[in-house]
C-alpha positions as CSV (number, residue, x, y, z in Angstrom):
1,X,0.0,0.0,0.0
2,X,2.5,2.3,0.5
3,X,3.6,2.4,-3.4
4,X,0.0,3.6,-3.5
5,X,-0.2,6.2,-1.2
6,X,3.2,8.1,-2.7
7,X,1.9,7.4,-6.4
8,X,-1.5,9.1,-5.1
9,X,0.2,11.6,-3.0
10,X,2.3,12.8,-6.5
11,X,-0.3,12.7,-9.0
12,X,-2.8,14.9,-6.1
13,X,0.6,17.0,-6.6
14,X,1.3,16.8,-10.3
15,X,-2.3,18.4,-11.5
16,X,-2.1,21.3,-9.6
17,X,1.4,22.4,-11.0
18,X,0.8,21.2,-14.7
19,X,-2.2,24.0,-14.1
20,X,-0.4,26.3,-12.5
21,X,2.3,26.1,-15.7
22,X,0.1,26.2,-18.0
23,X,-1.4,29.6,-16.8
24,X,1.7,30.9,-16.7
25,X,1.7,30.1,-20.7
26,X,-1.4,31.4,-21.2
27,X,-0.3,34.9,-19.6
28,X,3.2,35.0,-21.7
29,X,1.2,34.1,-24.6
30,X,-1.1,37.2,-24.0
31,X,2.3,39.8,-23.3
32,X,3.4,38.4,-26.7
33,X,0.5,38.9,-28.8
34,X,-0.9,42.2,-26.6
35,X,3.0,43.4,-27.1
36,X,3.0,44.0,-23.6
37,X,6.0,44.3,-21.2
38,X,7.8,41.1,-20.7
39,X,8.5,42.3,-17.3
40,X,4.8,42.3,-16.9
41,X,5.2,37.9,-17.5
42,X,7.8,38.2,-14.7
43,X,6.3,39.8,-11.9
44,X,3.5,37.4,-12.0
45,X,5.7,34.7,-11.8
46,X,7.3,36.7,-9.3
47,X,4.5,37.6,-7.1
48,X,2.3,33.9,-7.7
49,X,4.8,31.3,-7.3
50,X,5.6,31.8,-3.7
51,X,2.0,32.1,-2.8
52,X,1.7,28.4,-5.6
53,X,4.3,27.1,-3.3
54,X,3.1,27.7,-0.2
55,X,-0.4,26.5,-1.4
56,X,1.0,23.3,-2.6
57,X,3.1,22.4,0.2
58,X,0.4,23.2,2.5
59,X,-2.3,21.3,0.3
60,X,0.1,18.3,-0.2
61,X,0.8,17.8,3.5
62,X,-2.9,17.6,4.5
63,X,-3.4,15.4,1.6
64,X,-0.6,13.0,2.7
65,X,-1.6,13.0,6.5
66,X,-5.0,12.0,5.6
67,X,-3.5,9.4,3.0
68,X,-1.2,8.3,5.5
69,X,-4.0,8.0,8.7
70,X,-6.5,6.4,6.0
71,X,-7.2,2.8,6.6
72,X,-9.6,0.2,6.4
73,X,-11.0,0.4,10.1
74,X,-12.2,4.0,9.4
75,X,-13.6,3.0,5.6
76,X,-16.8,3.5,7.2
77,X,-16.3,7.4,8.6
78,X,-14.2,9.1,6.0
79,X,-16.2,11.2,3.4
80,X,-13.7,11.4,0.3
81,X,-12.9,15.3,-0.4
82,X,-11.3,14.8,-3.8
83,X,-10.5,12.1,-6.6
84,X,-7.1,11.3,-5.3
85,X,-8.4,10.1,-1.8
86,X,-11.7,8.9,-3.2
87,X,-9.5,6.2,-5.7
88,X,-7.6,5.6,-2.2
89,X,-10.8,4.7,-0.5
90,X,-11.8,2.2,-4.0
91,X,-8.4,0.6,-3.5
92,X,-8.7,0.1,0.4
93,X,-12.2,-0.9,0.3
94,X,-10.5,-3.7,-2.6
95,X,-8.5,-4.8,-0.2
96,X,-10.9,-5.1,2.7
97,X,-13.2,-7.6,0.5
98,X,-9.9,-9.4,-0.2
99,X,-9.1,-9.8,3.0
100,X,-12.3,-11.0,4.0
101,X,-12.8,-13.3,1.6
102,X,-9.3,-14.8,2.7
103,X,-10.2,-14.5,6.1
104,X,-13.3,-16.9,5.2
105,X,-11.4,-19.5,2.8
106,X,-9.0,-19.9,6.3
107,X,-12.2,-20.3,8.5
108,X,-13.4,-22.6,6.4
109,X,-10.5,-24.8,6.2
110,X,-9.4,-25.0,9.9
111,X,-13.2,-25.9,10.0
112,X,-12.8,-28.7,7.6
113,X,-9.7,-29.7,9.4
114,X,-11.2,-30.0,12.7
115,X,-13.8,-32.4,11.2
116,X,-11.2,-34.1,9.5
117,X,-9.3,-34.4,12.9
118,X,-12.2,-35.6,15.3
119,X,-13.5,-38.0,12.0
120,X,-9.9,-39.4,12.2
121,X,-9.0,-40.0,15.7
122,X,-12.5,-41.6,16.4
123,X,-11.3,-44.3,14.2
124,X,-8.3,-44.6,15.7
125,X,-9.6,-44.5,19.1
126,X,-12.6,-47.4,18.2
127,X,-9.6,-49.8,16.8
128,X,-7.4,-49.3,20.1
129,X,-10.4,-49.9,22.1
130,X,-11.5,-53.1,20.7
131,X,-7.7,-54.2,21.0
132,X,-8.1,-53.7,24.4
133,X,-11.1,-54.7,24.5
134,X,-10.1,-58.0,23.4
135,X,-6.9,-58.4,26.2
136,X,-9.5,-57.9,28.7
137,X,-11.4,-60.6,27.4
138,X,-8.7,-63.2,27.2
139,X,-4.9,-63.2,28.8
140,X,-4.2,-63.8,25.2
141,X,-5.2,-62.7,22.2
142,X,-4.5,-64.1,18.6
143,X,-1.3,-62.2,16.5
144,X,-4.1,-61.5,13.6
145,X,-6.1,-59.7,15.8
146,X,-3.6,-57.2,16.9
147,X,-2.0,-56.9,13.9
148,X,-5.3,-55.9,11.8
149,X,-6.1,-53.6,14.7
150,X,-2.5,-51.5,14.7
151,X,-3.1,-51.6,10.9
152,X,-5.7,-49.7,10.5
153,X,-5.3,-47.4,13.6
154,X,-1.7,-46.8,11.8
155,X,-3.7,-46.5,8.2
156,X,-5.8,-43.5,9.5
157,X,-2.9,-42.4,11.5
158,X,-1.3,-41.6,8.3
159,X,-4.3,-40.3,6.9
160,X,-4.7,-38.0,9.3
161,X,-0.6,-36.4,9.4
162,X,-1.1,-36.2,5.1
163,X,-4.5,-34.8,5.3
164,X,-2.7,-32.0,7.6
165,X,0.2,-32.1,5.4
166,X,-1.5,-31.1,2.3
167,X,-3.7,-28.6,4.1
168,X,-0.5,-26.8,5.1
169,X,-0.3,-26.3,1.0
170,X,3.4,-25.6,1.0
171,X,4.9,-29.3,-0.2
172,X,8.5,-29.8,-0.4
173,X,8.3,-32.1,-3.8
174,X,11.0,-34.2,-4.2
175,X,11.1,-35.6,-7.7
176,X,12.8,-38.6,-8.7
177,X,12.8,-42.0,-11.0
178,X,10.4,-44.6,-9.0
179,X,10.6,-48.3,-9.9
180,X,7.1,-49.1,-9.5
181,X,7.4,-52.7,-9.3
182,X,9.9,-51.7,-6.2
183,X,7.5,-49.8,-4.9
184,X,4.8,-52.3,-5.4
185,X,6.1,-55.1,-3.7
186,X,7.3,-52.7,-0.5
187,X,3.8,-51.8,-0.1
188,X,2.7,-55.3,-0.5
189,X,4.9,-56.2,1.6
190,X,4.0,-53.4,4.7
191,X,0.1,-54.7,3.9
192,X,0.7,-58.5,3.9
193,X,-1.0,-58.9,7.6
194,X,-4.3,-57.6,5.7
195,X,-4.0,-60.0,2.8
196,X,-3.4,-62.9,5.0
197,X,-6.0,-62.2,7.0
198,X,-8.4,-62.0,4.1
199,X,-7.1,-64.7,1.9
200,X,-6.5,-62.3,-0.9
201,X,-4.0,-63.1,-3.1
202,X,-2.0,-60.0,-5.7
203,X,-1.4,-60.6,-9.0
204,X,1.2,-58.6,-10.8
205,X,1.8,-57.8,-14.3
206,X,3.8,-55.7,-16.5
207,X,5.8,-54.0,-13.8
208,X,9.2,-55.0,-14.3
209,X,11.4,-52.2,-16.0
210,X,8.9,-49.2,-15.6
211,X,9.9,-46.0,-13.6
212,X,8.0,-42.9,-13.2
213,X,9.1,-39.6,-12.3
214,X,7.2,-37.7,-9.3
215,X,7.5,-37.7,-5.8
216,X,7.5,-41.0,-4.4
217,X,6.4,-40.4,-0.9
218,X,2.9,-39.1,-2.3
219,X,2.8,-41.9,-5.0
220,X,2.9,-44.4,-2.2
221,X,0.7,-42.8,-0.3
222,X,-1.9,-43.0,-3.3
223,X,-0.9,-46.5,-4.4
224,X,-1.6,-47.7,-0.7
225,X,-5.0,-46.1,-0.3
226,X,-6.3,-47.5,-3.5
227,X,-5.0,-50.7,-2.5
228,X,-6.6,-50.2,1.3
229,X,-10.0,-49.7,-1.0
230,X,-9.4,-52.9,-3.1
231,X,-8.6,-54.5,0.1
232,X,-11.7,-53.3,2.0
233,X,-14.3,-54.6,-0.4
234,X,-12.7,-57.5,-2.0
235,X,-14.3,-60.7,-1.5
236,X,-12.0,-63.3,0.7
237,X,-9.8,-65.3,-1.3
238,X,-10.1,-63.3,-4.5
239,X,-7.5,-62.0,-6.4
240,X,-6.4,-58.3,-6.7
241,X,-5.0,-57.2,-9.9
242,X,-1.7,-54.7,-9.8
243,X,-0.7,-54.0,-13.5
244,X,0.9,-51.5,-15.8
245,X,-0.7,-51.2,-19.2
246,X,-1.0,-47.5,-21.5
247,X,0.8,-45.8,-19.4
248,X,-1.3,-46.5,-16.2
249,X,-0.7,-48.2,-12.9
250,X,-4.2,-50.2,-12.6
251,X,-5.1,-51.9,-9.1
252,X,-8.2,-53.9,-10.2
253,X,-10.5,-56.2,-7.4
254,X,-13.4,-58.5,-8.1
255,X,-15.4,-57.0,-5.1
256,X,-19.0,-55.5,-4.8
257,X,-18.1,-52.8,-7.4
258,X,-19.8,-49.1,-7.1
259,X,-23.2,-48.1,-7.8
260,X,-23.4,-45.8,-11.2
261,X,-25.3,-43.4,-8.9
262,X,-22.0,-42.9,-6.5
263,X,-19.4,-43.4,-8.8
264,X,-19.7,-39.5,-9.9
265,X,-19.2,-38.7,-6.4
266,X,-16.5,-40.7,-5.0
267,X,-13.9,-38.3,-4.8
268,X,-15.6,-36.1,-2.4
269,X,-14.9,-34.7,0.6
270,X,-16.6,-37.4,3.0
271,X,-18.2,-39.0,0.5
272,X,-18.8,-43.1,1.5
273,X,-21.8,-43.9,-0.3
274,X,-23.8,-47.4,-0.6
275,X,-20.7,-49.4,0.0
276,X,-19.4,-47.2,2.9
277,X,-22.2,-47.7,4.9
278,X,-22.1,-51.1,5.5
279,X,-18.7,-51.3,6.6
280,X,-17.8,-49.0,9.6
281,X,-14.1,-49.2,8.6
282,X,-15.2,-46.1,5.2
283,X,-14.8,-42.7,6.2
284,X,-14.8,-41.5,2.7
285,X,-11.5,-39.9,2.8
286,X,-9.2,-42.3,1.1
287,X,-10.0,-41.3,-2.6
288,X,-10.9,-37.2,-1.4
289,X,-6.8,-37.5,-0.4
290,X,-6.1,-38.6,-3.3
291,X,-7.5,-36.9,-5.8
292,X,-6.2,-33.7,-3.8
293,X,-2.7,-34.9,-3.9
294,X,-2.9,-35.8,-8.2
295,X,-4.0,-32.2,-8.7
296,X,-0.6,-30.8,-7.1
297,X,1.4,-33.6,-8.9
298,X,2.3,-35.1,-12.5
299,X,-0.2,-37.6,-12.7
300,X,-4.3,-38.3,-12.5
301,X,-6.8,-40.9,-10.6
302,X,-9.7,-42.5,-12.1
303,X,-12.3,-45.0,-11.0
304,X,-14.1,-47.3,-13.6
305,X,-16.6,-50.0,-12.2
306,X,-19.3,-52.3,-12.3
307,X,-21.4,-53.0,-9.6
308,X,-21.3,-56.7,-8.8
309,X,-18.1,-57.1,-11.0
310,X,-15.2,-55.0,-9.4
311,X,-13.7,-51.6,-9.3
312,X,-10.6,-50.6,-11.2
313,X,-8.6,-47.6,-9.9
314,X,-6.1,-46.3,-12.2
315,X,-3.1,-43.5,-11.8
316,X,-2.4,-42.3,-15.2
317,X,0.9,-40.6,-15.9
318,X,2.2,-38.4,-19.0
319,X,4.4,-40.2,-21.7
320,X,7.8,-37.7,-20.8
321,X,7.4,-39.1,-17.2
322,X,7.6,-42.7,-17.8
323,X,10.8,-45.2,-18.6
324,X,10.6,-48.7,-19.4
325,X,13.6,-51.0,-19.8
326,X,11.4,-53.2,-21.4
């Protein structure tokens, strides 16, 4: 703002002296055509530019205090005397629907984040209580048991620390070549407790030789929640699909499949629809992340499925960001 004020402050000052000149013109151009004295031309000079001088400094220092002392708290009580400060007043009033607007946006996000927060710890609290719940029970309790209930406590865990993550909006990106089938099997690998437990068996294809170039923190943490969803609604001992064909990491499951009514809707904030509700484990947050994290990176989610058949989630990347050895 204060670029504003001085440009203000000189123009308020600028009109009043190209005026001022140009009366002076206007009075030599009269002693030249009236043949008049040109001493005549000089004593008003003399006599009027003191006076001009005087006026403008005088004029320009009001002008710049009230400038100066204008701000948006006292929009409301200042009456504009003149262009300059009424242009001022446009500029600050601007900025004070700027602001507010801003001042919603962040209301509305640490609103979002709070629900986010209590929707995220609830889970996590209900999975640690029916882990104790279940020493209490019984002096022992089976290995599957705990380790499917620190799973998911740890799954919404991390949900939770990249939901803050990305509403912080200020990543630290760190691009690099991924080997995907790498990156594959360590994810398998992390989630093997889940597809014991459920009898599900992964089928790879294709994945040998390709690397793609983003930031592999936020690719696993997409790869592993559309896995978590092919997980959660896969049918015991079925098989899920992991693949790499046209330039697109597909994770495929023969489960329930999504309704063509919810499928347009899945990637919103919250959003669990028909499936969601008859599982307790869906918060609808999984595929919101992701799509939120696809619109900062290189690459884009989609969902194809038929209802009874399956659901095939694919990550899509452009042809410059993909090698294959192959």
């Amino acid at each position: 703002m204060n670029k504003r004020y001085f440009k203000l402050f000189w123009r308020s000052i600028l009109l009043p002296t190209i005026g001022y000149l140009f009366l002076l013109g206007l009075v030599g151009l009269l002693v030249i055509l009236y043949n008049l004295p040109t001493v005549f031309w000089g004593d008003v000079i003399r006599f009027s530019l003191p006076f001009f001088i005087v006026w403008l400094i005088g004029s320009g220092a009001i002008k710049y205090y009230r400038l100066r002392h204008l701000n948006i708290s006292q929009l409301d009580k200042f009456t504009p005397t003149n262009m300059t400060e009424g242009k001022l007043v446009e500029l600050l009033q601007d900025e004070q629907a700027k602001n507010i607007d801003t001042i919603r946006q962040l209301q509305a996000t640490q609103h979002e984040q709070l629900d986010h927060l209590e929707l995220f710890t609830h889970e996590i609290k209900n999975y640690l209580t029916s882990l104790n719940a279940a020493t209490e029970n019984s002096p022992t309790v089976a290995s599957t048991e705990v380790k499917k209930n620190i799973h998911q406590a740890n799954y919404y865990l991390n949900l939770l620390l990249n939901d803050e993550r990305l509403a912080i909006n200020n990543h630290d990106y760190n691009f690099q070549w991924i080997d995907i089938a790498n990156l594959i099997n360590n994810i398998l690998q992390q989630n093997s407790a889940v597809f014991i437990h459920k009898q599900l068996i992964p089928e790879l294809t294709g994945l040998d030789g390709i690397k793609v170039l983003t930031d592999r923190k936020w690719l696993h943490f997409c790869i592993e929640q559309l896995l978590s969803n092919a997980i959660k609604y896969s049918s015991p001992n079925s098989t899920i699909n992991i693949s790499w064909e046209m330039n697109s990491l597909r994770i495929a499951d023969h489960g329930c499949g999504i309704s063509m009514n919810d499928l347009p809707r899945i990637f919103d904030n919250g959003f669990t629809g028909k499936n969601g509700h008859r599982t307790t484990a869906a918060t609808g947050m999984g595929l919101y992340l992701v799509k939120k994290v696809t619109e900062y990176l290189n690459f884009k989610v989609s969902i194809s499925s038929v209802q009874s058949q399956g659901t095939t989630a694919i990550l899509s990347f452009l042809p410059d960001n993909i090698r294959s050895s192959n």
